[in-house]
N, C-alpha and C positions, 0 to 999 in steps of 0.2 A: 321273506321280507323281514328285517329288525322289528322288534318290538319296538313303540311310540309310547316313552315315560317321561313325567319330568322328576330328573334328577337332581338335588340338591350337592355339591362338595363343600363343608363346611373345613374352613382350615386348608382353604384351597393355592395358598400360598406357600405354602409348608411342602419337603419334600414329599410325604407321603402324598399330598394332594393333588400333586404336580404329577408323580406320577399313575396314579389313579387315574387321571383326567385322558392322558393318553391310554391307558391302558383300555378304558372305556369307549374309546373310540374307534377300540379294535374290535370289540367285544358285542356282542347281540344289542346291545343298547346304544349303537354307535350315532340311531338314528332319533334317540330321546332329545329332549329339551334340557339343559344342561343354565341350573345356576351357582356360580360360584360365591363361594360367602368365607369372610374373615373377620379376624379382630381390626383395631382402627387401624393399626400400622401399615395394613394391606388394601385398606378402602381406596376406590379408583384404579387400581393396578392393572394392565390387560395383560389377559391372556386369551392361549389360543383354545377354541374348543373345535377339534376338527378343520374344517376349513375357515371358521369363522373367528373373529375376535370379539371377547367381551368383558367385560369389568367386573373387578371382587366387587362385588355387596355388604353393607352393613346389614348383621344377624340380629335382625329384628322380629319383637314376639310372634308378630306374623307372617314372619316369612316363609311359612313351613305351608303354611295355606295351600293345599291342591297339589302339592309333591308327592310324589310317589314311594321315594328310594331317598334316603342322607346318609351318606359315607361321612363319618366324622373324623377325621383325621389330622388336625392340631393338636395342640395342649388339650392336657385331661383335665382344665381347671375352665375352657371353653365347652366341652362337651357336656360337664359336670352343671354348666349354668345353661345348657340350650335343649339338651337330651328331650327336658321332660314336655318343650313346647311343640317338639316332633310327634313326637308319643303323642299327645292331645289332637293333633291335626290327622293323627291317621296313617302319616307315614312307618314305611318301613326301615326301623335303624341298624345300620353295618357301621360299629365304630370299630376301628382299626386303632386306637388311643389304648385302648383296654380297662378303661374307665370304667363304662358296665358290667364286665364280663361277673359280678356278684351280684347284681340284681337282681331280686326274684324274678322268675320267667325268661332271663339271658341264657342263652347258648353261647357254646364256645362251638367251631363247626371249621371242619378242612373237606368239602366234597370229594376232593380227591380219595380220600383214604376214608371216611365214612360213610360204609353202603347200608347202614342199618343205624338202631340205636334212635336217638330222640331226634327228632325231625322239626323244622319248623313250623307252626301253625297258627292261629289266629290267635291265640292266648303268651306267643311267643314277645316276649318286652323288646328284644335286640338281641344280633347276633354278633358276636366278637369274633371274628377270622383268627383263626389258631395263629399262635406263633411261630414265621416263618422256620425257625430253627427245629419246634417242635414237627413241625409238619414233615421237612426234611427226613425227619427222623421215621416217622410211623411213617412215611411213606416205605423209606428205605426197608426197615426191618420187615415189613407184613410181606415184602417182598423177598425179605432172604429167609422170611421162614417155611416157603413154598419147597427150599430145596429137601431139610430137614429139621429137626427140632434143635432151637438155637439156645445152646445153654447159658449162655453170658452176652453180654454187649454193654458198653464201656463208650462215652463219647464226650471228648475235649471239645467243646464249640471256642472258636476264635471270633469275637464279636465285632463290627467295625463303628465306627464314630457315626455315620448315619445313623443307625437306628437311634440314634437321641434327637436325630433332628440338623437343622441348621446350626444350632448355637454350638453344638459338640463338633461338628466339622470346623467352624469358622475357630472355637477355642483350640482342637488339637494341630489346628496351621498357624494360629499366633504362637504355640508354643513353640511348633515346630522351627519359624523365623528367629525367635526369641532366644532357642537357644545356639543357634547358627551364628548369632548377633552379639551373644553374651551378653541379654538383657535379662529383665524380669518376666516370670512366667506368669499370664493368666490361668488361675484357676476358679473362677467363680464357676462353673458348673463341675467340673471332678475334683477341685480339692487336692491334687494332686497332680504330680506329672506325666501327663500320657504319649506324649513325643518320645520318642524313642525308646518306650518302654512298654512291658508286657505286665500286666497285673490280673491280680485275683479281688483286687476291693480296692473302694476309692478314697477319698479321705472323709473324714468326720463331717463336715461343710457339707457335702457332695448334695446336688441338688438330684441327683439321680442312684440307684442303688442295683447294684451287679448282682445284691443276695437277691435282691425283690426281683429282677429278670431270670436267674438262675430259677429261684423256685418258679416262676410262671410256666417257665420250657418246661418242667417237669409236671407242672401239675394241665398243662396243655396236653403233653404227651401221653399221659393218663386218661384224660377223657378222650381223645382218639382212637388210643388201642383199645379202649372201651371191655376191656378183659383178654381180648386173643392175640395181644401182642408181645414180646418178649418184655419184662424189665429191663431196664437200662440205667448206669449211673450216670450222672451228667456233670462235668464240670464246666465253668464257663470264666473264657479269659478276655477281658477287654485290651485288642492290640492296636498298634499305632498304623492302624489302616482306616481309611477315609471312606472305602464303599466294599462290602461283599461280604459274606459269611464265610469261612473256613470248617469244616467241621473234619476232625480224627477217630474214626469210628473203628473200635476192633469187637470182633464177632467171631464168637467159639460156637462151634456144632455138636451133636453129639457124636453125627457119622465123620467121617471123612468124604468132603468132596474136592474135585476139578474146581482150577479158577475158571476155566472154560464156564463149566457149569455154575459157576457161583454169579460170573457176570450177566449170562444169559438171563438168571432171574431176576438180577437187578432192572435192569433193560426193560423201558417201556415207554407209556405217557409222560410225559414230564421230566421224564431221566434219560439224558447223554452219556451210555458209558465209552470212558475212552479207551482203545484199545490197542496193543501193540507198541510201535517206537512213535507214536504221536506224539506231541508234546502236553506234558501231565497240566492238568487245569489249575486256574490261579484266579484268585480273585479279580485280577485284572479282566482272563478271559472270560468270566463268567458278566459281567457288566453290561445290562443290557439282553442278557438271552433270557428268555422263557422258563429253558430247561434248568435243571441242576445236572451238572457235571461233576462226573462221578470215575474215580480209577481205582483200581481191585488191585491187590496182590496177595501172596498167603501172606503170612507172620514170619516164616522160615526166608525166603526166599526160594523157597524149592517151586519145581515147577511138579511135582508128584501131587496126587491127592492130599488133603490136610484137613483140619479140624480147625483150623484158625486163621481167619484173613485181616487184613486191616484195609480201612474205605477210605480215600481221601476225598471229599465232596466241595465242591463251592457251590454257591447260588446269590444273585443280584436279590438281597435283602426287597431292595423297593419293589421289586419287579414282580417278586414272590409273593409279596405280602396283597401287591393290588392285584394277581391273579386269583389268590384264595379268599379276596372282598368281593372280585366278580363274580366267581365261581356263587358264591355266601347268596348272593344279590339275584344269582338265576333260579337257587333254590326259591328264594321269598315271592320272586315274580308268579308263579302259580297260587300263591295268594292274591294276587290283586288282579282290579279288571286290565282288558288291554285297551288300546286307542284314546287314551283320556284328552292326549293331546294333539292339534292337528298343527 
């Protein structure tokens, strides 16, 4: 029978919140008590929770009162001014924002790929769901390095306009119009043009910052591998796609193996590989699935044993991110009592 919690979504407006809310509905907690909360812009708004419909709430100092679980998933400058009245009332906080992930007593935490190492407990402040790209990753490798010892790995992530949010979608479709139109381009939030272009940084203005993402996937994917995972270099390109992650991942062995063999280890929970004359995965198909999809070939094109593969992976960003906030949220439930709510 599901666990009976009351769940707080702050920022439940926002794509992350939105889909959090479904995601949770699929998820052991489908049967908790469910309040959504926002800044004013969203106050009155329905949405749906399960079968039911009900209205954002204004985040008021007490409205953490008797909650269980708050997923924070807006702006980092709402979690920055609500965090600490959760914290006081006892709940347990999963911000998805990345706001606290420096706090003393904050975790960074992908269940999936962490079966040891520091665990949550009562002295725990908030847990920050690793980031999806990173997770991607140390999933990926702790799996390729089952075959043999993985000498190098190398990954170009392709980032999409959602992980900023609504305002980065709605900016990179005005420009998109804009230039179709041969108008003027907004850029209040990249400072630059991201409609039809591929970039490594944004401009000077830029209300958001590709170094400050880049270094996070790498210093994520360090506390995951938690020492027994390969190194990896990362680079990361913000493209003019609207939803899904891309990642080009190339992986040298020391031995030589089979793609056979190489794919077989990828292969598991969470990972679709695809195989043979299928059609190769795309951010498109990846929209909406659970999985990360995932296609193998060597580096050569040979179909002979090799030393060197290259990975093409996608994965739905939102979809990712609220399964490794549930996941985050099952671990903390063994902290708290059960049946609070009837």
């Amino acid at each position: 029978m599901p666990d009976t919690y009351k769940i707080a979504i702050v920022g439940a407006a926002s794509l992350r919140g939105k889909e959090l809310n479904e995601t949770l509905n699929d998820s052991i907690f489908s049967a908790s008590d469910f309040v959504l909360m926002d800044d004013e812009s969203s106050l009155g708004q329905l949405e749906a929770v399960g079968d039911e419909v009900t209205f954002i709430q204004r985040i008021e100092p007490d409205a953490f009162n008797g909650v269980d679980f708050v997923f924070f998933t807006g702006p980092q400058d709402v979690t920055r001014k609500h965090w600490q009245n959760a914290h006081k009332a006892g709940a347990s906080i999963i911000d998805m924002t990345y706001e606290l992930e420096s706090q003393p007593g904050a975790l960074v935490r992908a269940p999936w790929v962490q079966e040891s190492g520091t665990t949550p407990d009562l002295k725990t402040t908030a847990v920050s769901p690793a980031h999806p790209a990173a997770l991607v990753l140390a999933l990926l490798l702790k799996r390729a390095q089952t075959v043999t010892k993985v000498v190098s790995a190398s990954a170009t992530i392709l980032e999409p306009a959602s992980e900023y949010g609504r305002t980065a979608l709605d900016e990179l479709h005005q420009q998109t119009v804009g230039l179709l139109s041969f108008q003027s381009l907004p850029k209040e939030l990249y400072d630059t043009q991201v409609a039809f272009n591929v970039v490594s940084g944004l401009g000077e203005s830029a209300k958001i910052s590709l170094i400050s993402s880049e270094a996070r996937i790498r210093r994520h994917y360090e506390t995951l591998a938690e020492g027994a995972l390969p190194k990896v270099m990362v680079q990361l390109l913000h493209v003019p796609v609207f939803h899904g992650y891309g990642i080009s991942l190339a992986i040298s062995y020391k031995d030589p193996v089979t793609v056979e063999h190489f794919e077989a280890a990828l292969s598991g929970d969470h990972v679709d590989v695809i195989l043979g004359e299928a059609e190769a995965p795309s951010n498109l198909s990846s929209a909406g699935q659970s999985d990360i999809l995932v296609r193998a070939r060597t580096a050569d094109g040979t179909e002979l044993q090799t030393k060197n593969f290259w990975v093409w992976i996608v994965a739905d960003n939102l979809k990712l991110a609220s399964l490794n906030a549930v996941a985050c949220a099952e671990e903390l439930r063994r902290l708290r009592p059960q049946g609070k709510v009837q």
